[in-house]
PAZAPA-4460 file (N, C-alpha, C; in steps of 0.05 Angstrom, whole numbers, plus 32768, in hexadecimal, padded with zeros to 4 digits):
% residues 117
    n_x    n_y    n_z   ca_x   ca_y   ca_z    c_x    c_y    c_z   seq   type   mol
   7D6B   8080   8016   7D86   8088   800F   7D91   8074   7FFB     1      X     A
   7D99   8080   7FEE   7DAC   8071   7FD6   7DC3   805E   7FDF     2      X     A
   7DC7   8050   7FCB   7DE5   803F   7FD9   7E03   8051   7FD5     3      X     A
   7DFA   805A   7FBC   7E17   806A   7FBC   7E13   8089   7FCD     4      X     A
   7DFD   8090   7FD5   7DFA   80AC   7FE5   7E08   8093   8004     5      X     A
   7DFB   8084   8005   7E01   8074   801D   7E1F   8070   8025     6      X     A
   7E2C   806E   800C   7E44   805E   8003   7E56   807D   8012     7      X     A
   7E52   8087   7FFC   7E5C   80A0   7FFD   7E5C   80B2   8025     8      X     A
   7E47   80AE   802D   7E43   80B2   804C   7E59   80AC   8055     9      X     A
   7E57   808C   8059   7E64   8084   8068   7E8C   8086   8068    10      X     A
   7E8F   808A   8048   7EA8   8083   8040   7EAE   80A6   804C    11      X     A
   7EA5   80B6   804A   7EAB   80D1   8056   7EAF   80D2   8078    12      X     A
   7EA6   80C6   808D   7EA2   80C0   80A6   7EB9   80AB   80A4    13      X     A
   7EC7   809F   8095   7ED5   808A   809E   7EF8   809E   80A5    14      X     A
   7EF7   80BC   809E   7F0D   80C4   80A2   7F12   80D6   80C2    15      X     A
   7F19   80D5   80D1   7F12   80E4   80F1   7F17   80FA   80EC    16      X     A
   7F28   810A   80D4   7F26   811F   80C7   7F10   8132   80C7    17      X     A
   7F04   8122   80B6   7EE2   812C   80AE   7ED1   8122   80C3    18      X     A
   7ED7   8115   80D6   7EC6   8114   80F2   7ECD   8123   8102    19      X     A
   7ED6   812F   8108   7EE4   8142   8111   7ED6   815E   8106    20      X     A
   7EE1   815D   80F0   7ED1   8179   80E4   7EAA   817A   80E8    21      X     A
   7EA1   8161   80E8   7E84   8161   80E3   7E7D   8168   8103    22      X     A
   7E8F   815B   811D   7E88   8165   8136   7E8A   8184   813B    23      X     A
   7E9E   8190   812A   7E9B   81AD   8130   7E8E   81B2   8125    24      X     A
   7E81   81B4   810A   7E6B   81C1   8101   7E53   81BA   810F    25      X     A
   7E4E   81A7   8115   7E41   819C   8128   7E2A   81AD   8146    26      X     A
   7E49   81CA   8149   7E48   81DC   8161   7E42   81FA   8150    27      X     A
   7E43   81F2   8133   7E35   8212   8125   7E50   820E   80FF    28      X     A
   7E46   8221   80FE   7E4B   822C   80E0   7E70   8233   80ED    29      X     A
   7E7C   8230   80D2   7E99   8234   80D4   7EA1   8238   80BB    30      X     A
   7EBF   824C   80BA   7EC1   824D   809F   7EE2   8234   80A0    31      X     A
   7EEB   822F   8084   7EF8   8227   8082   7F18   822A   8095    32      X     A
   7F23   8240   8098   7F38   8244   80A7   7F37   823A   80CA    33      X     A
   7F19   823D   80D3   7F10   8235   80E9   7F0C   8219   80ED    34      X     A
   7F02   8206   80DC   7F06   81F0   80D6   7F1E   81E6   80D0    35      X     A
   7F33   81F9   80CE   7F53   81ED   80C5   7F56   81EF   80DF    36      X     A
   7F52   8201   80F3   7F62   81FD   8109   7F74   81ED   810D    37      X     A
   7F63   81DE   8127   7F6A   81CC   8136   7F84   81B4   8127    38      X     A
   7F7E   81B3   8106   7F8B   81A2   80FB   7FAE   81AD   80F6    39      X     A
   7FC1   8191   80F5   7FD6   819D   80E6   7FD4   8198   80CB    40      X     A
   7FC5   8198   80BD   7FCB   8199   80A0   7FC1   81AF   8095    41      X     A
   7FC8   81BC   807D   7FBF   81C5   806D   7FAA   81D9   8060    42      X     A
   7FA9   81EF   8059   7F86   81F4   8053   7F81   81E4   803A    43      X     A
   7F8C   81DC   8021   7F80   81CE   800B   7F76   81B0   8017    44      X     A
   7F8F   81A6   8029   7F85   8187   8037   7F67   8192   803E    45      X     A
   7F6E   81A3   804E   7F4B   81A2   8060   7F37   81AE   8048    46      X     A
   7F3B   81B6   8030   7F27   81BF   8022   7F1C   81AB   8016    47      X     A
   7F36   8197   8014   7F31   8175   7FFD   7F20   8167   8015    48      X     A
   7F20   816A   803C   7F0B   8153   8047   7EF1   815F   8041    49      X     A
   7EE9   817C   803A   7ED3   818B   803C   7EC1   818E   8027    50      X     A
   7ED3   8183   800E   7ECB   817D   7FF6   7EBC   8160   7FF4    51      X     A
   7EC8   814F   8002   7EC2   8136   8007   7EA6   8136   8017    52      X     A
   7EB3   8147   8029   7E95   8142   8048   7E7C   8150   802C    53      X     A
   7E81   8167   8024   7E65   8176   8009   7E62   8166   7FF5    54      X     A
   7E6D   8157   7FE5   7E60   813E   7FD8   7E51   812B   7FEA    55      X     A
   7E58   811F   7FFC   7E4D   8108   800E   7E29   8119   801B    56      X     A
   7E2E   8130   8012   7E14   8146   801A   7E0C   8140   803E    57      X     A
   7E2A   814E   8047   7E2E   814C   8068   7E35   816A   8074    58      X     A
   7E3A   817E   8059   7E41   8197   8061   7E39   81A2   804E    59      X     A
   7E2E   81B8   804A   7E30   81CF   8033   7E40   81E8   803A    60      X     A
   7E3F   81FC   8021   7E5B   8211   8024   7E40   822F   8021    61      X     A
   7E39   823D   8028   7E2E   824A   802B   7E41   826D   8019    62      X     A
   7E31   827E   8013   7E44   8294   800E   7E35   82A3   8023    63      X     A
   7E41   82BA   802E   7E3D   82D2   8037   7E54   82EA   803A    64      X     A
   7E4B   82FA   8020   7E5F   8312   801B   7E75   82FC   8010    65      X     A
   7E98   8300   8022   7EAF   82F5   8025   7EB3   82DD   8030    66      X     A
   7E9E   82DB   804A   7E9E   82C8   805B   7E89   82B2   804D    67      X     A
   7E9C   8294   8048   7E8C   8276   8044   7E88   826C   8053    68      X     A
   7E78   826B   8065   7E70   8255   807B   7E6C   823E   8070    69      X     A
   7E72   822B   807E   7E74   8214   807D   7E5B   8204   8098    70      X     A
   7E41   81F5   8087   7E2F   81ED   80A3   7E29   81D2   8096    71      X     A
   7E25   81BD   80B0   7E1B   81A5   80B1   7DFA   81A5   80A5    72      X     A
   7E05   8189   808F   7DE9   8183   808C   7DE5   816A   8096    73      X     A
   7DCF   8169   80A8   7DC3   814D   80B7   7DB7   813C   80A7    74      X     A
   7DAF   8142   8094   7DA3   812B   8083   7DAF   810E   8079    75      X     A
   7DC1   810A   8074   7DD4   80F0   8068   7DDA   80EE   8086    76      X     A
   7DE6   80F5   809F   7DE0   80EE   80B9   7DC9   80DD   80C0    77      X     A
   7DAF   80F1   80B1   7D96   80E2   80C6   7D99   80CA   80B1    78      X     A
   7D9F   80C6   8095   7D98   80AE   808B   7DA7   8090   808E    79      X     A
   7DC4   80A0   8093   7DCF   8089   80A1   7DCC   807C   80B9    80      X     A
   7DB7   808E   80D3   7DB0   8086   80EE   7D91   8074   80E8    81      X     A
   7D8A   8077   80D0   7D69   8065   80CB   7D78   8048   80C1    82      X     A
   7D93   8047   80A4   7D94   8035   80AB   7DA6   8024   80BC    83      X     A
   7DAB   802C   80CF   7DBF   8022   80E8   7DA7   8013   80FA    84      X     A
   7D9D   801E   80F7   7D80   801C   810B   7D6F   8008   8107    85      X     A
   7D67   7FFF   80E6   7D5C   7FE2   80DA   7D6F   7FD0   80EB    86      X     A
   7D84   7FD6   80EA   7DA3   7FBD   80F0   7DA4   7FBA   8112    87      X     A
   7D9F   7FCC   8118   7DA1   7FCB   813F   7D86   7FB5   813F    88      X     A
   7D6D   7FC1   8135   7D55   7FB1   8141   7D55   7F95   8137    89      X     A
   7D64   7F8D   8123   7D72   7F78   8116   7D78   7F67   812F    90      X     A
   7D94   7F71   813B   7DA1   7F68   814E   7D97   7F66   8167    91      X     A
   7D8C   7F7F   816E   7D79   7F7E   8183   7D69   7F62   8187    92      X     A
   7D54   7F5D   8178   7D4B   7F47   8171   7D58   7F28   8170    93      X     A
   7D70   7F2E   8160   7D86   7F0A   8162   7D8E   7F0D   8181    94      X     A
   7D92   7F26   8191   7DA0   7F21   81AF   7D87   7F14   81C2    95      X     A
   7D6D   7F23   81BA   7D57   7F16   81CF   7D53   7EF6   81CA    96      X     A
   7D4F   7EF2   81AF   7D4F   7ECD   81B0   7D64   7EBF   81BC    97      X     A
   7D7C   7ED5   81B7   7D93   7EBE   81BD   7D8E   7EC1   81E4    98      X     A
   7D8D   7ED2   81F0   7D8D   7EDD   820E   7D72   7EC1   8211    99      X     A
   7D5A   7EBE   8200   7D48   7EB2   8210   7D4F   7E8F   820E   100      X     A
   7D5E   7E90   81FC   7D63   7E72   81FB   7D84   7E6B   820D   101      X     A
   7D90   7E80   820F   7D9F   7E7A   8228   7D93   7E76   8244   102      X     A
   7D7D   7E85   824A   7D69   7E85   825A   7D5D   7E6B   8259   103      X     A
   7D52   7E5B   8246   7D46   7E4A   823B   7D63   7E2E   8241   104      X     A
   7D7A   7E37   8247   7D8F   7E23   8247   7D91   7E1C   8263   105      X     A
   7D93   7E34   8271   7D99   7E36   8292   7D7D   7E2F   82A4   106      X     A
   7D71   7E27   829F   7D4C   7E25   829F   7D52   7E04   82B2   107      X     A
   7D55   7DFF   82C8   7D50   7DE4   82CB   7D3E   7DD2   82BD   108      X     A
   7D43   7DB6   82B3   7D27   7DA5   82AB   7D28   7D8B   82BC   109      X     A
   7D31   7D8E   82D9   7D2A   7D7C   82E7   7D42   7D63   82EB   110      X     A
   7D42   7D50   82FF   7D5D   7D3C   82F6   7D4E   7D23   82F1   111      X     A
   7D5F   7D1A   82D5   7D53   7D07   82C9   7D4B   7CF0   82D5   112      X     A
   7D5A   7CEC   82EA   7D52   7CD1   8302   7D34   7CD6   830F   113      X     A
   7D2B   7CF6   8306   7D07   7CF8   831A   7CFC   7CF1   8307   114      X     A
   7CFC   7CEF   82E7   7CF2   7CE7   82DB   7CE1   7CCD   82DA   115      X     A
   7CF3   7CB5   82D9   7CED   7C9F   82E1   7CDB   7C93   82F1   116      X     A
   7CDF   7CA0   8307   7CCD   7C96   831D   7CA3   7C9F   8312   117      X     A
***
């Protein structure tokens, strides 16, 4: 994935608007008015997040006859979960050293007075 396909992902997901809309499509194909529902704004507002979510290539607009469905595309999804995923096993990894050297802290090494003897 690109940085600006990347860029673009994420800056689309950063509105609960368009998260919102991606969870309902999410449950099937919808056309625009159905996707306005739930919202109080607008049909042009909701046409301008849907325009946004189809550049970011998170929805496409389908024709049939009158009716535009509107369906999720998972791809810029799956590419943002590969690289989320480099970054977890990242962390994953700094938490186990840090866990074994706390382990490695709490570890008795004996009292320094048995030493001596």
């Amino acid at each position: 994935m690109t940085e600006d396909r990347l860029d673009a992902t994420f800056a689309s997901l950063a509105d609960p608007t368009r998260r919102a809309i991606l969870a309902r499509l999410a449950q099937g194909e919808a056309t625009v008015n159905e996707l306005a529902e739930p919202f109080a704004m607008s049909l042009p507002a909701i046409s301008r997040h849907l325009k946004v979510l189809e550049r970011a290539g998170l929805i496409s607009r389908g024709r049939e006859a009158q009716w535009r469905p509107c369906r999720l595309e998972a791809g810029p999804l799956k590419d943002i979960a590969g690289w989320v995923e480099h970054y977890r096993r990242f962390w994953d990894a700094s938490f186990d050293r840090m866990a074994d050297y706390l382990k490695e802290l709490q570890t008795p090494k004996g009292d320094p007075d048995d030493r001596k003897n």
